[in-house]
C-alpha positions as CSV (number, residue, x, y, z in Angstrom):
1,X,-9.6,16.9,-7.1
2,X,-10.0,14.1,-9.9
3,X,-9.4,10.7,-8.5
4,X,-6.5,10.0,-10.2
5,X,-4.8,12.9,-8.9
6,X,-5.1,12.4,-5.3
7,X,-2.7,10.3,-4.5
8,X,0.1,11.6,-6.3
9,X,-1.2,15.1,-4.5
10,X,-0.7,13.6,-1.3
11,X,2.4,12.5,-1.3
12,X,3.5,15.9,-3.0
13,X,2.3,17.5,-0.1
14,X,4.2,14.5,2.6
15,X,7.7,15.4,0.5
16,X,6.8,18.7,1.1
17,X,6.9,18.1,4.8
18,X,9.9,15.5,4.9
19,X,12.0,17.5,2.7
20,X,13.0,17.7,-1.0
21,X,13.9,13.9,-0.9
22,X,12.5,12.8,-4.9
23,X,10.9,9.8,-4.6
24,X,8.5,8.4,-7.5
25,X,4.9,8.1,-7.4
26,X,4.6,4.8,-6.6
27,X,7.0,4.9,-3.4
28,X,4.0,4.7,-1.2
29,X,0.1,4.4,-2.0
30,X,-2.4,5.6,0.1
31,X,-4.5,2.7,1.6
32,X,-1.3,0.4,1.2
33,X,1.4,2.5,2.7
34,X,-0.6,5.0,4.6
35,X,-3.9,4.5,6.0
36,X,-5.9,7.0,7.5
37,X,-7.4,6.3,11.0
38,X,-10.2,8.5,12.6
39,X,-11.1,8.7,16.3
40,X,-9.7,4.8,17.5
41,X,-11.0,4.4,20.8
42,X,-9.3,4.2,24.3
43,X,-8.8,0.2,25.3
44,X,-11.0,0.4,28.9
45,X,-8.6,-2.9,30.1
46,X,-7.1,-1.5,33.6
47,X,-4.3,-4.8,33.3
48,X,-3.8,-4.4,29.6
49,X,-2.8,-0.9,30.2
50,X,-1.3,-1.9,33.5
51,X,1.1,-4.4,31.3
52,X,1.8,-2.2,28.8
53,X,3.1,0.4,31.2
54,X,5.2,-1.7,33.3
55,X,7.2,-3.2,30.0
56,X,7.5,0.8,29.5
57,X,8.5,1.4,32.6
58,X,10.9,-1.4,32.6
59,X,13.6,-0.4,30.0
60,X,14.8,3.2,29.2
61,X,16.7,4.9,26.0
62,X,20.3,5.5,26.2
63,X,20.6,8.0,23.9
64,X,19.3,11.6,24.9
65,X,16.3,13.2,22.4
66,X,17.9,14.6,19.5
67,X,15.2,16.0,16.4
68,X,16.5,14.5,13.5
69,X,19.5,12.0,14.8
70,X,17.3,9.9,17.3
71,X,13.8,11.0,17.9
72,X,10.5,9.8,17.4
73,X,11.0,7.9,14.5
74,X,13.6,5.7,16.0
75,X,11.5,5.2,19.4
76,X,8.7,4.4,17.6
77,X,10.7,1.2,15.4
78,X,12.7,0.5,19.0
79,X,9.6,0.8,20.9
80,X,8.1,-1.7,18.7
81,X,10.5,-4.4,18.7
82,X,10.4,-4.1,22.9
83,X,7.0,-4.7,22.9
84,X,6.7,-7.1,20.2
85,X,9.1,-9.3,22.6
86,X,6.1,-9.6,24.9
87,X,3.7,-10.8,22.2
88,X,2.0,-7.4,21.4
89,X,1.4,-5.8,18.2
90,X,1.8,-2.3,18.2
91,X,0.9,-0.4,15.5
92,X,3.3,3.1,14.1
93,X,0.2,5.7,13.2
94,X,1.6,9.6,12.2
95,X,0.7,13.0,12.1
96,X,2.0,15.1,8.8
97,X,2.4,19.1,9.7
98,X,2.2,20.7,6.6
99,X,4.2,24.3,5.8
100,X,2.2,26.9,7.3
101,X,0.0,24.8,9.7
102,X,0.2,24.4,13.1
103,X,1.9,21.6,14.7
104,X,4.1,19.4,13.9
105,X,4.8,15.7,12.4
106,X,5.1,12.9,15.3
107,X,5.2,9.2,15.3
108,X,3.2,7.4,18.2
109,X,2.3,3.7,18.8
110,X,-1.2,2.2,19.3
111,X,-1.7,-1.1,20.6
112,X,-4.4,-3.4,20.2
113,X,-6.4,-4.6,23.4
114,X,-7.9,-7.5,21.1
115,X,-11.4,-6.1,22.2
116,X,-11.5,-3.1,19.1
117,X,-9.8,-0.5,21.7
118,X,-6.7,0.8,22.0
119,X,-4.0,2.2,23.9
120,X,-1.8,5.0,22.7
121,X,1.6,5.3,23.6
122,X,4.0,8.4,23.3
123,X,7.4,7.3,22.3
124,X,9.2,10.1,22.9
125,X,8.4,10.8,26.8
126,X,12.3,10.8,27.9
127,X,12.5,13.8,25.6
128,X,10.9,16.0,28.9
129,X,13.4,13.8,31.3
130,X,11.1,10.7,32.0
131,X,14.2,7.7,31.7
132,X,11.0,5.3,30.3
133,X,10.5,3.4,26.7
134,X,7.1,5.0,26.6
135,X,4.1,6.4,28.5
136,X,0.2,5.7,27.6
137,X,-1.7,8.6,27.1
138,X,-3.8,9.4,29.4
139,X,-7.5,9.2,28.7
140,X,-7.9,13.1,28.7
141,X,-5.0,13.4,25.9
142,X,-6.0,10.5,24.3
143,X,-8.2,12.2,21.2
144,X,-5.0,13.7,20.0
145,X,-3.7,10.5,19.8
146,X,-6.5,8.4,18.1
147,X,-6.3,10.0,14.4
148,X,-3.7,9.8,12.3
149,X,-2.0,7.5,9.7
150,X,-1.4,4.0,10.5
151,X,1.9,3.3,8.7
152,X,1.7,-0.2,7.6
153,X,5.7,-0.6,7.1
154,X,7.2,2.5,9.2
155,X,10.5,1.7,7.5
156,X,9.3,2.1,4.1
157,X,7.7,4.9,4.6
158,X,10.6,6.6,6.1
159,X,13.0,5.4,3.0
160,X,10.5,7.2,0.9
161,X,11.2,10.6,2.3
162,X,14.9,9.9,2.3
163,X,15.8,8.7,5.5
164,X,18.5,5.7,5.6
165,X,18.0,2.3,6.9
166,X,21.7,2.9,8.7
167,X,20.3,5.4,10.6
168,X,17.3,3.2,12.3
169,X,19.1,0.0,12.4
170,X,22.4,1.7,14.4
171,X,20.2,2.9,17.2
172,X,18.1,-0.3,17.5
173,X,20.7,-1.2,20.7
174,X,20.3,2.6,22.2
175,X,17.6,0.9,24.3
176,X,18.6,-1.0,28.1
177,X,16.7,-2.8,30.6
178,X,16.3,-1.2,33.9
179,X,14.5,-3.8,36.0
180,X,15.7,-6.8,37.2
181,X,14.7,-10.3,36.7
182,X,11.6,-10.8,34.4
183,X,8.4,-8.4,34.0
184,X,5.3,-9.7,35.3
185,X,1.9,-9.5,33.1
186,X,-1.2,-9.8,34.5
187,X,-4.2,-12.0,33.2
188,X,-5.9,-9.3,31.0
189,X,-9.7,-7.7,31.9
190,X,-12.6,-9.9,30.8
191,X,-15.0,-8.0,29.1
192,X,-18.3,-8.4,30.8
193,X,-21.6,-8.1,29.3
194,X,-23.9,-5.6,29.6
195,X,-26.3,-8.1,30.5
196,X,-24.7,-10.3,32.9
197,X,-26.1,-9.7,36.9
């Protein structure tokens, strides 16, 4: 494929999967929009991923899993904003099914243990009857979870393919506390050298 075909190609094909939504061209550019992460790897920081559950844990959706009215898409942006509250940074990364493949397309979170490791967190766990925000994937799931697309503005993204900002921004309350008082965070794991004794 030349060059200057391969963007345009791409997001030919991520209309494809979205639907028949026309967006131009320039809607979304590979490397600015969408960029393409391959095997991130799994934060080893017991109270980083000890924090991040118990702020998962803490707060529950109170909406039930819907595919296309309130799914993964809107746990990902509400997930997001929760945990942004408590100073992390999570990133939205994506998988694109395409017709005739296997699989389909999901939205996921990876967060940043500030040590180039990550944890990955499945948005959409309440969809099997877990009343949580999120769950981190375990380590043994955790390779489907550490390629993807990082989506640099989720929200753009998802106006490119047609979805409305009405639809995101009305569910951003579907979200409720369900511990009381504040959530403790722990001090997080130092990383120790490989020399020390």
């Amino acid at each position: 494929m030349k060059r200057g075909t391969a963007i345009p190609a791409i997001l030919a094909v991520l209309l494809l999967i979205f639907g028949s939504y026309a967006a131009s061209a320039s809607c979304l550019g590979l490397g600015a929009d969408l960029l393409a992460v391959k095997d991130l790897p799994l934060t080893r920081d017991a109270n980083f991923s000890q924090n991040l559950q118990a702020i998962l844990s803490g707060y529950r959706y109170t909406e039930n899993y819907t595919a296309g009215r309130f799914d993964c898409m809107d746990t990902t942006i509400i997930a997001t904003r929760i945990l942004q509250e408590y100073g992390y940074n999570p990133a939205t990364l994506a998988h694109f099914a395409l017709k005739g493949w296997d699989g389909n397309s999901h939205m996921w979170l990876a967060v940043s243990d500030g040590k180039g490791r990550f944890a990955f967190i499945e948005t959409c766990a309440f969809a099997s009857g877990q009343p949580v925000l999120g769950e981190l994937v375990p380590a043994e799931q955790s390779a489907e979870y550490a390629s993807g697309y990082v989506l640099s503005n989720p929200m753009k993204v998802m106006q490119c393919f047609g979805y409305d900002d009405d639809r995101f921004l009305s569910n951003l309350a579907r979200v409720e506390k369900t511990v009381p008082g504040p959530i403790a965070l722990m001090q997080a794991d130092e990383e120790k050298s490989p020399l020390a004794l």
